[in-house]
C-alpha positions as a LaTeX table, in Angstrom:
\begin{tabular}{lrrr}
\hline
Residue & $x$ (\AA) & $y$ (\AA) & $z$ (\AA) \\
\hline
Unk1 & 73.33 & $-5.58$ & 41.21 \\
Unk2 & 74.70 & $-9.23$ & 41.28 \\
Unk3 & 71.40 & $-10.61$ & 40.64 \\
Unk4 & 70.84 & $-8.09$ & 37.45 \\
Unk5 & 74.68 & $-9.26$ & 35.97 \\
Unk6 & 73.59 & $-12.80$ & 36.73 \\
Unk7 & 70.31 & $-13.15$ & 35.14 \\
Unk8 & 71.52 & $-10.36$ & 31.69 \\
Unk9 & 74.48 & $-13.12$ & 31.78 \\
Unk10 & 72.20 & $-15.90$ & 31.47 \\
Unk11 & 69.88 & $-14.41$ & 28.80 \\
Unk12 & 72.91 & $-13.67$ & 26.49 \\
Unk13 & 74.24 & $-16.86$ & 26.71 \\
Unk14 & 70.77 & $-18.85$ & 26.93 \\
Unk15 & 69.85 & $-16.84$ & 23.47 \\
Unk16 & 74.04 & $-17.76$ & 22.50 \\
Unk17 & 73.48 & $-21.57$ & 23.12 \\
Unk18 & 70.30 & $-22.21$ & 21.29 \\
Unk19 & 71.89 & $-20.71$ & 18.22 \\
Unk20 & 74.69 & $-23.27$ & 17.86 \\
Unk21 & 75.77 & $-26.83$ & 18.71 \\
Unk22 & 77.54 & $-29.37$ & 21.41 \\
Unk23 & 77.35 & $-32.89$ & 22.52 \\
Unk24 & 76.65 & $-34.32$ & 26.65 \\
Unk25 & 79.62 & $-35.71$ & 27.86 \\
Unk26 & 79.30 & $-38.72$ & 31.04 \\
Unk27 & 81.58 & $-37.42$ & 33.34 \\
Unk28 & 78.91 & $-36.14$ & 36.15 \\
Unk29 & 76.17 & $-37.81$ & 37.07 \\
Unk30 & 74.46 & $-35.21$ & 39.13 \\
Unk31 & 70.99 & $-33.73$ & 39.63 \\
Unk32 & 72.26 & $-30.05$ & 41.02 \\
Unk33 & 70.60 & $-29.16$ & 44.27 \\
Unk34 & 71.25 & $-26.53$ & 46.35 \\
Unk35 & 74.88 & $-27.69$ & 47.72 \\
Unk36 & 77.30 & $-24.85$ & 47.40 \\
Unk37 & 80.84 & $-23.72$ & 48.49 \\
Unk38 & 80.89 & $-21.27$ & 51.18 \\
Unk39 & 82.60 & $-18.26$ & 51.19 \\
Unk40 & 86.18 & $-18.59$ & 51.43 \\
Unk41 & 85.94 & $-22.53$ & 51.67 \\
Unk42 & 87.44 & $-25.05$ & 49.15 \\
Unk43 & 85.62 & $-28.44$ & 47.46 \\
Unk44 & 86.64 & $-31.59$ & 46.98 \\
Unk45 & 84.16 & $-34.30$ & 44.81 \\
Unk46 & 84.99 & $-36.90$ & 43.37 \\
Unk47 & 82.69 & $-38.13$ & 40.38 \\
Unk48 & 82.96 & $-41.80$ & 39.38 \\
Unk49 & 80.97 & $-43.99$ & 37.05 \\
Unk50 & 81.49 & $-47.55$ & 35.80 \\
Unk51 & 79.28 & $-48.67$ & 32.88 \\
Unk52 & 78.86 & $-52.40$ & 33.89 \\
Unk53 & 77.09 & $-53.17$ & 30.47 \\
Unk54 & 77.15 & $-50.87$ & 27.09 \\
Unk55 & 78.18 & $-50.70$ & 23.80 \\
Unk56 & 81.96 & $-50.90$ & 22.60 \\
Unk57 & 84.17 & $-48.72$ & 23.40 \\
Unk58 & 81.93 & $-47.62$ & 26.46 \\
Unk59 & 81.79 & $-50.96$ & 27.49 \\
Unk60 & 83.30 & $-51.74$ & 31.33 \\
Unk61 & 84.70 & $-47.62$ & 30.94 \\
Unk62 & 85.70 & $-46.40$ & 34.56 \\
Unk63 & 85.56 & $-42.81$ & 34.61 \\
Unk64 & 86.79 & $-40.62$ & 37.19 \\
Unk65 & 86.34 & $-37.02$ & 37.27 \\
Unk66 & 87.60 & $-34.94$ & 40.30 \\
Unk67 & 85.78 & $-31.53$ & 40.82 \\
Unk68 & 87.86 & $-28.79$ & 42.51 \\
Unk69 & 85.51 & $-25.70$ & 44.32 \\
Unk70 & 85.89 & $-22.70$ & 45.98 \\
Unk71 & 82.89 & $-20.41$ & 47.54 \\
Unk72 & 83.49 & $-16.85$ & 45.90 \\
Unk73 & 81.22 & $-14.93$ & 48.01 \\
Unk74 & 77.66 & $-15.62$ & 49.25 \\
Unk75 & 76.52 & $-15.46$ & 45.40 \\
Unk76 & 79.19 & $-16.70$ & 44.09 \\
Unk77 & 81.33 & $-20.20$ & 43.82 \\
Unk78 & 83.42 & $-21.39$ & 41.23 \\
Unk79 & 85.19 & $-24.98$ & 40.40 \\
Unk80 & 87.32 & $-26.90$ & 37.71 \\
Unk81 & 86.90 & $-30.54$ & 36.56 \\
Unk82 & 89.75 & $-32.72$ & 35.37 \\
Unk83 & 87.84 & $-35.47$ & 33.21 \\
Unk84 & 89.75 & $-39.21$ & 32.76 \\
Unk85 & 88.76 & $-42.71$ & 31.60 \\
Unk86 & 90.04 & $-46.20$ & 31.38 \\
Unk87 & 88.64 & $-48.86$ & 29.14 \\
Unk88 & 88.67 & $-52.25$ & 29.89 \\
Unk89 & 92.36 & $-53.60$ & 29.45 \\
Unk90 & 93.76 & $-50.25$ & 28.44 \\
Unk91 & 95.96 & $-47.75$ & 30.47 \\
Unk92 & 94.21 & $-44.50$ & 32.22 \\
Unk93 & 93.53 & $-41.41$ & 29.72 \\
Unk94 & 92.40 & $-37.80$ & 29.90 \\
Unk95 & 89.74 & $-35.93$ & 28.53 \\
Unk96 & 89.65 & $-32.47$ & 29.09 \\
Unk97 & 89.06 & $-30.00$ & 31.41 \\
Unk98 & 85.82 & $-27.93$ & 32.34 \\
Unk99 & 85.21 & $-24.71$ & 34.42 \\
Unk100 & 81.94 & $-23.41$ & 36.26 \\
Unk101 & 80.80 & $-21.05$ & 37.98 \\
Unk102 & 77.75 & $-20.71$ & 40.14 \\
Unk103 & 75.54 & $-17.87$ & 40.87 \\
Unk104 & 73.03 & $-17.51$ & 43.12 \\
Unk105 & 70.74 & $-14.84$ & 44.27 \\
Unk106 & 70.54 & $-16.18$ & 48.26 \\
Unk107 & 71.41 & $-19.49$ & 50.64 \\
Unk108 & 68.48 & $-21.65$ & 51.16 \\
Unk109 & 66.03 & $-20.38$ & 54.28 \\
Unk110 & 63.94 & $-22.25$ & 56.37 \\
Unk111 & 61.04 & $-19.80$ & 55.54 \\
Unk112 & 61.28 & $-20.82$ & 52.11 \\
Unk113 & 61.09 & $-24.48$ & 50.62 \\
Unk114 & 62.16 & $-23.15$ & 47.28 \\
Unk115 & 65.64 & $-22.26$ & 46.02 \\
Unk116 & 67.23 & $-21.63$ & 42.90 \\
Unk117 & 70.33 & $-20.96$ & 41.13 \\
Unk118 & 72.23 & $-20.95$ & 37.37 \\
Unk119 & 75.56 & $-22.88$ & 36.60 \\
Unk120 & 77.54 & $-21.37$ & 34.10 \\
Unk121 & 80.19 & $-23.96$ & 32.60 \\
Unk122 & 83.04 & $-24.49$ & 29.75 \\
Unk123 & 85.55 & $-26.69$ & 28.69 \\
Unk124 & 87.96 & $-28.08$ & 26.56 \\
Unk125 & 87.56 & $-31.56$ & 26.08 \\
Unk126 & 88.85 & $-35.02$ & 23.72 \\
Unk127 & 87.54 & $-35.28$ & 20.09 \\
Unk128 & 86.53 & $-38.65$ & 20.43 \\
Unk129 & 82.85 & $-36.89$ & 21.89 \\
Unk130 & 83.41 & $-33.29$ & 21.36 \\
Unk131 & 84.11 & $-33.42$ & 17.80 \\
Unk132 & 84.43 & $-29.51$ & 18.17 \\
Unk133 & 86.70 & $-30.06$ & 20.59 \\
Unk134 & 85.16 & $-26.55$ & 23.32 \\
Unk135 & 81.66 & $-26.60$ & 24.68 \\
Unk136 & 79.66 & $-24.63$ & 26.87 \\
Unk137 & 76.69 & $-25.20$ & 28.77 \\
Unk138 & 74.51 & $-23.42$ & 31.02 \\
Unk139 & 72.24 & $-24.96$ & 33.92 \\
Unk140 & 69.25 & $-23.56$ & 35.58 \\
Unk141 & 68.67 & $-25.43$ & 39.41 \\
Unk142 & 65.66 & $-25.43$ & 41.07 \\
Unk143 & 64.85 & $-27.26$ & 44.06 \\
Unk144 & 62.03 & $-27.45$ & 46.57 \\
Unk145 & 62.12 & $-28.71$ & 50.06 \\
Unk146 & 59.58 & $-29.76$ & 52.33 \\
Unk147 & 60.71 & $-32.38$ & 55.49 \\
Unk148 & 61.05 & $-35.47$ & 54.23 \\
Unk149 & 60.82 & $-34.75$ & 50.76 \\
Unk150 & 63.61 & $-33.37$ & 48.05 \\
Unk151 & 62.66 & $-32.26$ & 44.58 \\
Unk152 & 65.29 & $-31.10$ & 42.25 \\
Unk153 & 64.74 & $-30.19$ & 38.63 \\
Unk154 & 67.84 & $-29.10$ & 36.15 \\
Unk155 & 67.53 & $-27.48$ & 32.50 \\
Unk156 & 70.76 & $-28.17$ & 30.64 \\
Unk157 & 71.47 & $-26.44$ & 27.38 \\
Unk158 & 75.04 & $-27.08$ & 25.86 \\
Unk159 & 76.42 & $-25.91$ & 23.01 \\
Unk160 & 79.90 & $-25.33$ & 20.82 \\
Unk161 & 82.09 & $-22.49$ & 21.30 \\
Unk162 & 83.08 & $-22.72$ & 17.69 \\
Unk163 & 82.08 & $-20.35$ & 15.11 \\
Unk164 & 81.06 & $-23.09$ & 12.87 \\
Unk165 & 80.77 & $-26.11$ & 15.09 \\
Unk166 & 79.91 & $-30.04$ & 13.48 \\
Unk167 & 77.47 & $-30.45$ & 16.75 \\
Unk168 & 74.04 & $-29.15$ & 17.20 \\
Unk169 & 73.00 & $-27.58$ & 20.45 \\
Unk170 & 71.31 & $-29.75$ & 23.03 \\
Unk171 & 68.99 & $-29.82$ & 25.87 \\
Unk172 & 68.37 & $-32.17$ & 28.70 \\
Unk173 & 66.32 & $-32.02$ & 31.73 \\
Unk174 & 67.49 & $-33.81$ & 34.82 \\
Unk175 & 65.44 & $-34.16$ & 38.15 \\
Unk176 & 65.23 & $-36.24$ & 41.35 \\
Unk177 & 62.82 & $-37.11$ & 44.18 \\
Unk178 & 64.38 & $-38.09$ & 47.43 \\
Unk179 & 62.87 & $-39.17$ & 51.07 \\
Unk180 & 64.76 & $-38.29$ & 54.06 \\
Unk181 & 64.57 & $-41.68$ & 56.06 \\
Unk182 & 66.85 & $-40.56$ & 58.68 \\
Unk183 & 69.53 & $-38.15$ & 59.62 \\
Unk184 & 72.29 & $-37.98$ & 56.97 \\
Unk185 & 70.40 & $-40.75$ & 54.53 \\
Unk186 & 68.49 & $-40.18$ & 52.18 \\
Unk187 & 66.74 & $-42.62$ & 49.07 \\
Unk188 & 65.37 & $-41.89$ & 45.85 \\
Unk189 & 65.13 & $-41.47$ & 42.43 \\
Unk190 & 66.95 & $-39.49$ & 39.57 \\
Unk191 & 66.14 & $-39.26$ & 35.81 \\
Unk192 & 68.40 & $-37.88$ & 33.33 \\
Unk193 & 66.23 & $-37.03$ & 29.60 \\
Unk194 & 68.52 & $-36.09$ & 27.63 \\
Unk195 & 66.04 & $-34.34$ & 24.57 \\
Unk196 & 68.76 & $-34.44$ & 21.79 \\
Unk197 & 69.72 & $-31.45$ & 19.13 \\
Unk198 & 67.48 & $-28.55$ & 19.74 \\
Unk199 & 67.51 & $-27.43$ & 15.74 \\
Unk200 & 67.42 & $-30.76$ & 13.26 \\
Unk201 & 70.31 & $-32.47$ & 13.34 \\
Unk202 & 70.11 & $-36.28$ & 11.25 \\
Unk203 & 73.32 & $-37.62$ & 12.10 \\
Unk204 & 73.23 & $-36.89$ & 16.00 \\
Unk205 & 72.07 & $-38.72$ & 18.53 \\
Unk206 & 68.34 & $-37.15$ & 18.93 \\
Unk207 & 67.19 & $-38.32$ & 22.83 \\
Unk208 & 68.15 & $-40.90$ & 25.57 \\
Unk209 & 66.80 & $-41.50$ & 29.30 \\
Unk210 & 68.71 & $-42.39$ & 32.34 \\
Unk211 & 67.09 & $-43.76$ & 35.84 \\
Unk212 & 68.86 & $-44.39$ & 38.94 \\
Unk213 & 68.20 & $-45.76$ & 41.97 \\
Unk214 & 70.14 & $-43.58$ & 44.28 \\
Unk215 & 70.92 & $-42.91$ & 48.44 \\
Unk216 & 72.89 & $-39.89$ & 49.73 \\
Unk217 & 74.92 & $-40.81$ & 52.89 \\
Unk218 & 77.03 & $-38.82$ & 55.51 \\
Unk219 & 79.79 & $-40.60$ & 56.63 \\
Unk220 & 80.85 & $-38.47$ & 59.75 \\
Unk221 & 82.59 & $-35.58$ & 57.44 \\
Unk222 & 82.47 & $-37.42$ & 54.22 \\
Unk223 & 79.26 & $-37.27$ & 51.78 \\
Unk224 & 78.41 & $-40.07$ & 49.12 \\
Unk225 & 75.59 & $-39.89$ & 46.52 \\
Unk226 & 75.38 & $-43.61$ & 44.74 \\
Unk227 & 72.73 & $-45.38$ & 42.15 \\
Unk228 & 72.37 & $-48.19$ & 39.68 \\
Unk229 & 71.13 & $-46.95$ & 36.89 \\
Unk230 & 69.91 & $-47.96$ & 33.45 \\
Unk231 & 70.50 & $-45.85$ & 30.08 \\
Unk232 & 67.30 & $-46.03$ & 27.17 \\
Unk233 & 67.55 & $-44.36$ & 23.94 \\
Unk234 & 70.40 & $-43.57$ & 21.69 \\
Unk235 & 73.25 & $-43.79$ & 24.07 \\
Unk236 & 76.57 & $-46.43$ & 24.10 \\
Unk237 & 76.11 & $-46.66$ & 27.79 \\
Unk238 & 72.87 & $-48.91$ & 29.28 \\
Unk239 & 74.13 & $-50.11$ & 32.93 \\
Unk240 & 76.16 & $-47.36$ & 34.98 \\
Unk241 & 77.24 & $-47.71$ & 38.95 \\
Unk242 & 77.84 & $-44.32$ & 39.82 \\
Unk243 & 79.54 & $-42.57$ & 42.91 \\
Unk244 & 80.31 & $-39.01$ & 44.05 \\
Unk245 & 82.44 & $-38.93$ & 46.78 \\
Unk246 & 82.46 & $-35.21$ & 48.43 \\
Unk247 & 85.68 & $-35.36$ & 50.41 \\
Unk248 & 86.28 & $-33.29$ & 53.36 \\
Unk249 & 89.18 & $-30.49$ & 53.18 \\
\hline
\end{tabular}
């Protein structure tokens, strides 16, 4: 039954999304593996980016984005994201909120390299990049795991929650390869496409491309995913430091 309500959920909102329109906003810099909340446990991450080199008013923007969770059930977690900025010389500002919710149909096995899973996500977020102000987005995760080796592939598709909305919808694909070189670290490669408006759309950004260097480390209880990466394409950003910082509760 849960898997049936999750996957007639995703079609209606899949066949919603591509129907309407939304714009990415840079607050997570993730490639979605198969990390999730346990059951009756609660999150902590904390998602940080600095864009070292970019066009004004992006610029030297730090952006901090903390990302509350709680694990639902085994299928089940849920979180909330409080999105902020500060520009260079300029006192810290907000930008919204978002919500998501995770389903998926079992925990990762070690009979099975493969895993998957959908994010289901919405928010209310600033003007200045959400000219329609709501958005929604859903994410399907799939990830494959062989010792020492990590693949992870993500389909975005956001999109309005207005009737009439001033944004097209959008699409990106995400993905990342990472080696295992020892216990708790691990190096690699992630690549953000983001494809642009899925319907025509002349005075919207159409496609950029994000690559990042980027190690995940366990520090005793503490986890840390960082990269260097550089932005291509029709995007204000083009050097970003990133951190996520998953903080032990």
């Amino acid at each position: 039954m849960p898997g049936r309500v999750a996957v007639t959920a995703s079609a209606f909102i899949f066949s919603a999304l591509v129907c309407a329109e939304a714009v990415a906003a840079p607050e997570e810099i993730q490639v979605y593996l198969d990390d999730f909340t346990e059951a009756g446990q609660y999150g902590l991450d904390l998602h940080t980016n600095y864009v070292v080199s970019g066009q004004r008013p992006a610029d030297h923007q730090f952006r901090l984005t903390p990302e509350f969770s709680y694990g639902i059930n085994e299928h089940w977690d849920a979180a909330a994201y409080f999105l902020t900025f500060k520009d260079a010389g300029e006192t810290p500002e907000t930008d919204g909120v978002k919500f998501r919710a995770r389903w998926r149909p079992h925990a990762p096995s070690p009979d099975s390299p493969f895993y998957w899973a959908v994010n289901f996500e919405v928010g209310r977020l600033s003007e200045r990049f959400y000219p329609d102000q709501t958005s929604g987005e859903v994410k399907l995760i799939g990830v494959w795991k062989t010792s020492p080796w990590t693949l992870g592939v993500n389909l975005n598709i956001d999109r309005s929650l207005q009737r009439d909305p001033m944004q097209a919808a959008t699409s990106e694909v995400d993905a990342k390869v990472a080696y295992q070189i020892r216990e708790g670290l691990q190096v690699g490669v992630e690549n953000y496409s983001f494809l642009g408006a899925i319907h025509n759309s002349p005075g919207q950004p159409q496609s950029s491309t994000a690559n990042y260097l980027a190690a995940d480390l366990k520090l005793g209880e503490w986890d840390l995913n960082v990269g260097l990466g550089h932005v291509s394409g029709q995007a204000p950003d083009r050097t970003i430091l990133k951190a996520i910082i998953g903080v032990p509760l």
